[in-house]
N, C-alpha and C positions, 0 to 999 in steps of 0.2 A: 854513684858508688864506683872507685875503682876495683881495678880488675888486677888481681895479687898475680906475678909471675914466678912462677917457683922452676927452675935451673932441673931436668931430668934426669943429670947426670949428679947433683948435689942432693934431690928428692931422694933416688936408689941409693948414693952414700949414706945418709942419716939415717934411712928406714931402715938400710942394712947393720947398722948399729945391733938391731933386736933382731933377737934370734928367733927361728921359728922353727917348728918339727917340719918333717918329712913325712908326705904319705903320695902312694901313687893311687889312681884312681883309674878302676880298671873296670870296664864294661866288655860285652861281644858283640862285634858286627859282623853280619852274617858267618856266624858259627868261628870267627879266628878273635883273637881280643886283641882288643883295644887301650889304650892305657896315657896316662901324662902323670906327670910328677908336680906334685905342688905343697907350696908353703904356708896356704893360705885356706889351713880349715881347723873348722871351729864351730864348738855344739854351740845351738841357738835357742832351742824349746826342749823343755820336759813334758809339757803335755801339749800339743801331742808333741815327740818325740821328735826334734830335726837336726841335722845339721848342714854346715856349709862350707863352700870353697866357690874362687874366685880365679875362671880361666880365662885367658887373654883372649882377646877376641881374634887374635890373628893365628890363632893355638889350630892345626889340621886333625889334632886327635878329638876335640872338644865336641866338633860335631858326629862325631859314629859315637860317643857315648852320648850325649845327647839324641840323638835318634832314636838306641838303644832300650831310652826310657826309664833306665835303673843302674845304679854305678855298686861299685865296691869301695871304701876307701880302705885302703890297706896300709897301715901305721908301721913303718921302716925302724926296725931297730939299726944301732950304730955298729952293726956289721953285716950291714945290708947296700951298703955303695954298689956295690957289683948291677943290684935288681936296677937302682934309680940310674946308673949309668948306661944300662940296655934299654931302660924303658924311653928314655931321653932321645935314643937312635931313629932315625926315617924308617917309614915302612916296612917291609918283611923282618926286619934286623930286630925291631923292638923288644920281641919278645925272648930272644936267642939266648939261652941260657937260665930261662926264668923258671923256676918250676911254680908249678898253680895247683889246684884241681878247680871244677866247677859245680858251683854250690847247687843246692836245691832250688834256686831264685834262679837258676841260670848265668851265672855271674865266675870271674875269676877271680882265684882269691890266693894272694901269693903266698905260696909255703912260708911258712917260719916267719910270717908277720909277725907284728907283737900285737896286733889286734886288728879283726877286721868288721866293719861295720856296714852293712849291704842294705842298699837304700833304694824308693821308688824314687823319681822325679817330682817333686812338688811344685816348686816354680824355680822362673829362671826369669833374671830382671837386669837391665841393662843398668853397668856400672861405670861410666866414664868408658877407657878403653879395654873395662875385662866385663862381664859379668858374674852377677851373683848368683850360684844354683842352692837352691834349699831344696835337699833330700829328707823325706820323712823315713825313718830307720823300717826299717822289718826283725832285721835279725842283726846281732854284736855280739864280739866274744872274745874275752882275752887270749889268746893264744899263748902267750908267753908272758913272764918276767924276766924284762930285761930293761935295758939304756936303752931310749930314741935318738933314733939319729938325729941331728939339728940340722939347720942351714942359717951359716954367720959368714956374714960380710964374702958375699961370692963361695964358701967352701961349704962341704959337707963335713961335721964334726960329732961331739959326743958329748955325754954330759959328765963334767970331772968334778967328784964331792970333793969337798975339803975338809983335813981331816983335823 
C-alpha cells in the first residue's frame, strides 16, 4: 500500500475553503484563567451529553486547561474579535481586556458570549498532530441572539444573509 503525501500548506489552503465558528475555551489555573481560541468544536452525543474540540499539541494553553479537568467553551459572536485577539496573546496579556465572571463549576465564562457551554473532562485521545478532547456538558445556555463569528480562509468574519 502506498503512502498518499498531501503538501501542508495546500492541506490549510483547501480546508480553509470551509468555514468554521469561533469559540475560545477557557478553564482556571491556579485561580487566573486560562484560555485558547479554536475552530474546531462540535457536539458529539445526546445521551450522555458531549462535546468536542481539537487542540494542537504544540498549543501552551492546552495543558493548564487540561490539568484543570473542566473547560468552558465560550461561542464568539461577530463582534467579539477584540475577546479572540486578547485570548490569542502570551501569558499575563491573554486575558487583558476580557470581561468574564466565574461560574458555579468554577470556570470563566466570557461576558456577552452568545453561548456558553461548561464541561467536565471526559477523554482526551491523540489525533495525528492535535488531539481530540470530549467534554461531557454540566450546564449550556444561550446567552444571546446574535451572528457567530466565523473563521474563513486566515480571517475572522460574519455571517451575511442574502436578501
Amino acid at each position: 500500500m502506498s503512502v498518499t503525501t498531501i503538501d501542508p500548506a495546500e492541506f490549510r489552503k483547501v480546508l480553509g475553503s470551509y468555514p468554521t465558528g469561533v469559540c475560545v475555551i477557557t478553564a482556571l489555573d491556579e485561580g487566573k484563567p486560562a484560555g485558547m481560541v479554536v475552530g474546531s468544536f462540535t457536539s458529539v452525543s445526546l445521551d450522555p451529553p458531549l462535546v468536542g474540540f481539537f487542540p494542537d499539541k504544540s498549543s501552551t494553553s492546552w495543558p493548564l486547561i487540561e490539568k484543570a479537568g473542566r473547560f468552558c467553551v465560550n461561542v464568539m459572536g461577530s463582534d467579539q474579535q477584540h475577546v479572540c485577539r486578547a485570548v490569542t496573546a502570551k501569558g499575563e496579556a491573554k486575558f487583558v481586556g476580557v470581561e468574564y465572571v466565574i461560574s458555579d463549576h468554577d470556570l470563566p465564562v466570557i461576558t456577552d458570549s452568545i453561548a456558553a457551554i461548561e464541561c467536565k473532562m471526559y477523554s482526551v485521545t491523540e489525533a495525528g498532530d492535535h488531539w481530540f478532547v470530549l467534554g461531557e456538558v454540566l450546564r449550556m445556555e444561550t446567552v444571546r441572539e446574535d451572528d457567530p463569528m466565523l473563521f474563513h480562509r486566515g480571517r475572522y468574519g460574519s455571517f451575511a444573509e442574502q436578501m
